[in-house]
N, CA, C and O atoms as CSV, one atom per row, in Angstrom:
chain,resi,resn,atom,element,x,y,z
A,1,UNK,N,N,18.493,130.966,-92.629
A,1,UNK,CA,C,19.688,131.513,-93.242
A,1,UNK,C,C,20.095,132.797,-92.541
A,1,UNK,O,O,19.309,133.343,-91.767
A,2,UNK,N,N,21.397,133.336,-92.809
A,2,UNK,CA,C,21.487,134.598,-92.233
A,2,UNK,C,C,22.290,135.177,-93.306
A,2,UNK,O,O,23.102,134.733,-94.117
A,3,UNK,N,N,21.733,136.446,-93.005
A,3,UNK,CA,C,22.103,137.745,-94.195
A,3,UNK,C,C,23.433,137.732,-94.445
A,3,UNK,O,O,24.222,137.750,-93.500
A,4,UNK,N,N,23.970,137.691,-96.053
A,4,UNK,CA,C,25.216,138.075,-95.866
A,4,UNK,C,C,26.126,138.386,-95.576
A,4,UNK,O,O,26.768,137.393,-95.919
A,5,UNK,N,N,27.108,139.294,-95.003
A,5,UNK,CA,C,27.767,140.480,-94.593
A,5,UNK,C,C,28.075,141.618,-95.986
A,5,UNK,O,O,27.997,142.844,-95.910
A,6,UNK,N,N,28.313,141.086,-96.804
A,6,UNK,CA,C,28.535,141.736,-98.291
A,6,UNK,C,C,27.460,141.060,-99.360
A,6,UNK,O,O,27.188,139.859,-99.363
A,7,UNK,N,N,26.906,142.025,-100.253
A,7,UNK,CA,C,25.841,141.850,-101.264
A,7,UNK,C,C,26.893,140.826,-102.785
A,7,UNK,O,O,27.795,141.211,-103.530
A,8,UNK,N,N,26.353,139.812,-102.686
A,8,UNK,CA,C,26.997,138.586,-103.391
A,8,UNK,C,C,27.409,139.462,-105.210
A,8,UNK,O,O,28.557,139.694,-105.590
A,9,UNK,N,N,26.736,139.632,-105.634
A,9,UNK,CA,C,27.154,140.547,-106.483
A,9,UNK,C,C,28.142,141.558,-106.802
A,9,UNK,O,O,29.115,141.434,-107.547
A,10,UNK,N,N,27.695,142.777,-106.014
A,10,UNK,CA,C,28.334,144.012,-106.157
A,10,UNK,C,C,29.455,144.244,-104.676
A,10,UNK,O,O,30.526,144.851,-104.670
A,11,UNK,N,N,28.897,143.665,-103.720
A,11,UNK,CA,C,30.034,143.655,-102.920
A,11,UNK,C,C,29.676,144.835,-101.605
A,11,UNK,O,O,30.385,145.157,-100.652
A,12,UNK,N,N,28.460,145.249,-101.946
A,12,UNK,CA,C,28.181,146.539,-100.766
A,12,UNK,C,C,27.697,146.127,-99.789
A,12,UNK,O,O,26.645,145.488,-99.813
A,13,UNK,N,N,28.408,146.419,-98.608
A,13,UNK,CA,C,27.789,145.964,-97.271
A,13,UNK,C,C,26.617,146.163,-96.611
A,13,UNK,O,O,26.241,147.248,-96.167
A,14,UNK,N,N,25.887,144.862,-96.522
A,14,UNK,CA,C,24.218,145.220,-96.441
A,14,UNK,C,C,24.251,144.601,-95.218
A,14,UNK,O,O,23.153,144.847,-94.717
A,15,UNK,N,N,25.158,143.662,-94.143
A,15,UNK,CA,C,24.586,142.994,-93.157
A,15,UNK,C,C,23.634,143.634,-91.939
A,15,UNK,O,O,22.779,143.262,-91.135
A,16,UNK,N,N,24.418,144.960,-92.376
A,16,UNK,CA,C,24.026,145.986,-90.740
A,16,UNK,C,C,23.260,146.378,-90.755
A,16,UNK,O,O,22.891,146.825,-89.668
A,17,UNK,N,N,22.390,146.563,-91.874
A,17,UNK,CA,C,20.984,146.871,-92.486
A,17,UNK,C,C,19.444,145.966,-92.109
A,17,UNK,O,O,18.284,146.362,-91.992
A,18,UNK,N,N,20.232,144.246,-91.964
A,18,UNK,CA,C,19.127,143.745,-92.018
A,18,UNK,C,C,18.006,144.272,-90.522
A,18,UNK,O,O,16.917,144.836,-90.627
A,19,UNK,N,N,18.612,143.923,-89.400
A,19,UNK,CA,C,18.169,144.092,-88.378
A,19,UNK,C,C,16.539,145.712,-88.293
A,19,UNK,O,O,15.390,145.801,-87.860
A,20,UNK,N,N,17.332,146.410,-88.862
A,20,UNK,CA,C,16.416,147.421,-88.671
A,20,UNK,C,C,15.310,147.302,-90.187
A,20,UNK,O,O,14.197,147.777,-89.963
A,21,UNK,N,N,15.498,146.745,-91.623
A,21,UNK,CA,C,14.851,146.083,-91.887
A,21,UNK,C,C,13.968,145.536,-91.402
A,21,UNK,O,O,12.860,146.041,-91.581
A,22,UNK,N,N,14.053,144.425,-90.678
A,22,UNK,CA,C,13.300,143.719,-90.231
A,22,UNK,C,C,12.100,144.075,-89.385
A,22,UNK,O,O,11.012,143.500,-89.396
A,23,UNK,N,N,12.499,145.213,-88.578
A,23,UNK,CA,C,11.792,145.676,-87.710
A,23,UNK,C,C,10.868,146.667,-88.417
A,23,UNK,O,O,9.669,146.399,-88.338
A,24,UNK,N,N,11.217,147.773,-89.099
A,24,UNK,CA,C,10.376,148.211,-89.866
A,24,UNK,C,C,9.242,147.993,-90.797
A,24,UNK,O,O,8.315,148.763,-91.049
A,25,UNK,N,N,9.538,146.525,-91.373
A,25,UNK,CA,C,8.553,145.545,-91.994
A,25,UNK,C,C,7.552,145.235,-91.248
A,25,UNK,O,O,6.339,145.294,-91.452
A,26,UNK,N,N,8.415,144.761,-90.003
A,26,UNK,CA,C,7.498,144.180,-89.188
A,26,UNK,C,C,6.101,144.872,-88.302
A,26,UNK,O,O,5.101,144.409,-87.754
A,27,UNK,N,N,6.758,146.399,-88.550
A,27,UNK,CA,C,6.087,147.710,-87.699
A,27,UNK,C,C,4.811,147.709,-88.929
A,27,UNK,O,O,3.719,148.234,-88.716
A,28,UNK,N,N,5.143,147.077,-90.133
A,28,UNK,CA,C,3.660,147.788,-91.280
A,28,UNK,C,C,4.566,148.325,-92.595
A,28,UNK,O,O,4.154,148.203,-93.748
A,29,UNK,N,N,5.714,148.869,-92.294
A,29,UNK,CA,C,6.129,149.567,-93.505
A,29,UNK,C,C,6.540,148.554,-94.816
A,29,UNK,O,O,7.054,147.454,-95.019
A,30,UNK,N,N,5.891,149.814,-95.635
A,30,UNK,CA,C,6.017,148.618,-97.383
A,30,UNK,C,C,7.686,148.467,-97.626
A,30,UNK,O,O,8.598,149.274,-97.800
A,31,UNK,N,N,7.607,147.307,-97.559
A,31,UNK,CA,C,9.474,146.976,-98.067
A,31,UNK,C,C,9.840,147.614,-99.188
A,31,UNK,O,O,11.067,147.536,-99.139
A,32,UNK,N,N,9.546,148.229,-100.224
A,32,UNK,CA,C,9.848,148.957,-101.102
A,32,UNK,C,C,10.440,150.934,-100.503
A,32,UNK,O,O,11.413,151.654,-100.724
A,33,UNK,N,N,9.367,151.024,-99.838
A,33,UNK,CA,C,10.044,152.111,-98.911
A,33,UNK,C,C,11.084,152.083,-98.243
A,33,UNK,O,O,11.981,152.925,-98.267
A,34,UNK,N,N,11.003,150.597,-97.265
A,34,UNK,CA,C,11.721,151.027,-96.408
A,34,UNK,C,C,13.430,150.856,-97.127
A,34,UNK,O,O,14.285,151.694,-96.840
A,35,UNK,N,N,13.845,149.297,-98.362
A,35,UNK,CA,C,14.643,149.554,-98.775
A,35,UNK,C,C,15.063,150.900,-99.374
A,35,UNK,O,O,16.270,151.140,-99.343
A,36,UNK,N,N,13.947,152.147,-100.112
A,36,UNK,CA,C,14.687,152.992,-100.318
A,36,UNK,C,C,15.302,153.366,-99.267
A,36,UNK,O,O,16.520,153.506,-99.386
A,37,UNK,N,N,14.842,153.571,-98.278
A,37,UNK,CA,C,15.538,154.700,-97.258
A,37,UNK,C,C,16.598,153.805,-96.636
A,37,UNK,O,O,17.434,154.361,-95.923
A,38,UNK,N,N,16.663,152.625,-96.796
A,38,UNK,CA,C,17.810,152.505,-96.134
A,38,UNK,C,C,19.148,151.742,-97.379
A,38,UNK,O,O,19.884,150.758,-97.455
A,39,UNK,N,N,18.671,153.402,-98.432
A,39,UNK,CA,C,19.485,153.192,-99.293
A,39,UNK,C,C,20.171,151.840,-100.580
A,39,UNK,O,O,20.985,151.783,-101.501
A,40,UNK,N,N,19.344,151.076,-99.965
A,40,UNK,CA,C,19.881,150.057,-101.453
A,40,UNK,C,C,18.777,149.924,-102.290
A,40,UNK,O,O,17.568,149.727,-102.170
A,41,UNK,N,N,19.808,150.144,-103.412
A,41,UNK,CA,C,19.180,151.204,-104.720
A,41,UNK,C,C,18.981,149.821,-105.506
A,41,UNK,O,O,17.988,149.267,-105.979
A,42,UNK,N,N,20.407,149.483,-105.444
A,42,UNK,CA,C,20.729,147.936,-107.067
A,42,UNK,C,C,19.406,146.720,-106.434
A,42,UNK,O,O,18.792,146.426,-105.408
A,43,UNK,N,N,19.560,146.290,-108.058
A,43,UNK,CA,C,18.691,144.865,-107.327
A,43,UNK,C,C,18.858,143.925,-106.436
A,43,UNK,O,O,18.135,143.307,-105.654
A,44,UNK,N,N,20.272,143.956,-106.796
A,44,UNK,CA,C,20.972,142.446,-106.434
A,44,UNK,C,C,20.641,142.795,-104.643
A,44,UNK,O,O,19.965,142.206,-103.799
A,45,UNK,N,N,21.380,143.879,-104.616
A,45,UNK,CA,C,21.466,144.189,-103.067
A,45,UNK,C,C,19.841,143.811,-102.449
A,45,UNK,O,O,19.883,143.216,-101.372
A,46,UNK,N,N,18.507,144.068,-102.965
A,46,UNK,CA,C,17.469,144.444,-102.797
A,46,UNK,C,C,17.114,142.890,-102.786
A,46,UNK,O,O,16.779,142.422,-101.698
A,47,UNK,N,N,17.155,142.070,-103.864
A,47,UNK,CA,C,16.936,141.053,-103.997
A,47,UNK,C,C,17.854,139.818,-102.360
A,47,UNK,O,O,17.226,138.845,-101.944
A,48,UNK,N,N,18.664,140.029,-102.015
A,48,UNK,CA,C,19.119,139.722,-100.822
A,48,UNK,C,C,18.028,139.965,-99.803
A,48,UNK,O,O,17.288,139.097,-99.340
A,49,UNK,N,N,18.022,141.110,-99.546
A,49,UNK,CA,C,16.961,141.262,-98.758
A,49,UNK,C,C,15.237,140.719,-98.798
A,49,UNK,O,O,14.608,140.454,-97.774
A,50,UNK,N,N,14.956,140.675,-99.491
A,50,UNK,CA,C,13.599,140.278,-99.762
A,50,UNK,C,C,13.464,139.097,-100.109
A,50,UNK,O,O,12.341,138.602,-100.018
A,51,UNK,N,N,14.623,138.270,-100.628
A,51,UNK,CA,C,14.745,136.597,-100.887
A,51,UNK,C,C,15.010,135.844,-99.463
A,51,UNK,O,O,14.531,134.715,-99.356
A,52,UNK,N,N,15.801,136.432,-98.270
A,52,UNK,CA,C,15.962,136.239,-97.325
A,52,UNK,C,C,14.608,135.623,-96.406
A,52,UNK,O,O,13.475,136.048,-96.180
A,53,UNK,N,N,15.204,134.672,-96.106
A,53,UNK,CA,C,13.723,134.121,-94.589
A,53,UNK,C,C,14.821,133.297,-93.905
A,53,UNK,O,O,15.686,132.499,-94.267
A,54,UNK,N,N,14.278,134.007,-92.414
A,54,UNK,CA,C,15.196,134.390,-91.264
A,54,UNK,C,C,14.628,132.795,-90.654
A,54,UNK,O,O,13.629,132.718,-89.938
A,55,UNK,N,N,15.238,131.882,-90.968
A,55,UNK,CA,C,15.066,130.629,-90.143
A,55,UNK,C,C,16.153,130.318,-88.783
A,55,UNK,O,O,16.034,129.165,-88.367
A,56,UNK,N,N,17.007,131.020,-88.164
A,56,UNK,CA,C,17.256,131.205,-87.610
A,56,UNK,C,C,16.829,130.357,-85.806
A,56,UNK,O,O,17.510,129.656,-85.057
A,57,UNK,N,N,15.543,130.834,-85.726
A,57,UNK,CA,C,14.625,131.014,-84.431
A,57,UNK,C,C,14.321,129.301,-85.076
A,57,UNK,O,O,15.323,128.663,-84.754
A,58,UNK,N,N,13.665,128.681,-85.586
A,58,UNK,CA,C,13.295,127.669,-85.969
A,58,UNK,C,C,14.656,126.570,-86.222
A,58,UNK,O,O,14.456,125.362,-86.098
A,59,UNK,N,N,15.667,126.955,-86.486
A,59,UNK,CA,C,16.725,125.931,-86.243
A,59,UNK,C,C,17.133,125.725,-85.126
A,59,UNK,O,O,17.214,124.548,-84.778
A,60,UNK,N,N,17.451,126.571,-84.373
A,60,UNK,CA,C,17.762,126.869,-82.830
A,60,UNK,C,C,17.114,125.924,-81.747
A,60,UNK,O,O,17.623,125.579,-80.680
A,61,UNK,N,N,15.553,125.490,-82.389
A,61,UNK,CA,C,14.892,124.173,-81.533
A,61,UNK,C,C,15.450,123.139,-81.942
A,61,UNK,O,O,14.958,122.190,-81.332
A,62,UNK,N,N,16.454,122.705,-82.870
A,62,UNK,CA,C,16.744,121.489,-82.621
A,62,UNK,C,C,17.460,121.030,-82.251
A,62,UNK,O,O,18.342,121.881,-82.142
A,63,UNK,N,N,17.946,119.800,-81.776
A,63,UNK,CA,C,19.150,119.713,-80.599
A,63,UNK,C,C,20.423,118.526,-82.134
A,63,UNK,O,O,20.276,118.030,-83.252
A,64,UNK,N,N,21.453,118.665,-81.125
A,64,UNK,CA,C,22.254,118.471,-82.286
A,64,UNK,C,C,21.923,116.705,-81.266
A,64,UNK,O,O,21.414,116.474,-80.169
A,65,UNK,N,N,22.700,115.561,-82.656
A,65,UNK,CA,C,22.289,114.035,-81.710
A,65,UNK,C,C,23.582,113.906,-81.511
A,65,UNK,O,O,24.014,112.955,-80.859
């Protein structure tokens, strides 16, 4: 799937967020931190993020017939 561009709910733009997300998780940091600091407070917004799995890389191997 890929991240929104706007938080389905409330409407606040979270797309530009995911990327460095990701990387920070990936560095060790607790996702609870790092969403604070990169400011999304509401659930909904929060819940986007953390419901998210980046299948992306895994669709990309398959060929269309």
């Amino acid at each position: 799937m890929i991240i929104p561009v706007r938080c389905f709910s409330c409407g606040k733009p979270i797309a530009h967020l995911w990327e460095e997300f990701k990387k920070l998780v990936k560095e060790g940091e607790n996702s609870k931190k790092v969403l604070d600091e990169l400011g999304l407070e509401r659930y909904c917004c929060r819940s986007a993020f953390l419901g998210q799995t980046d299948l992306i890389e895994l669709v990309g191997k398959f060929k269309k017939s």
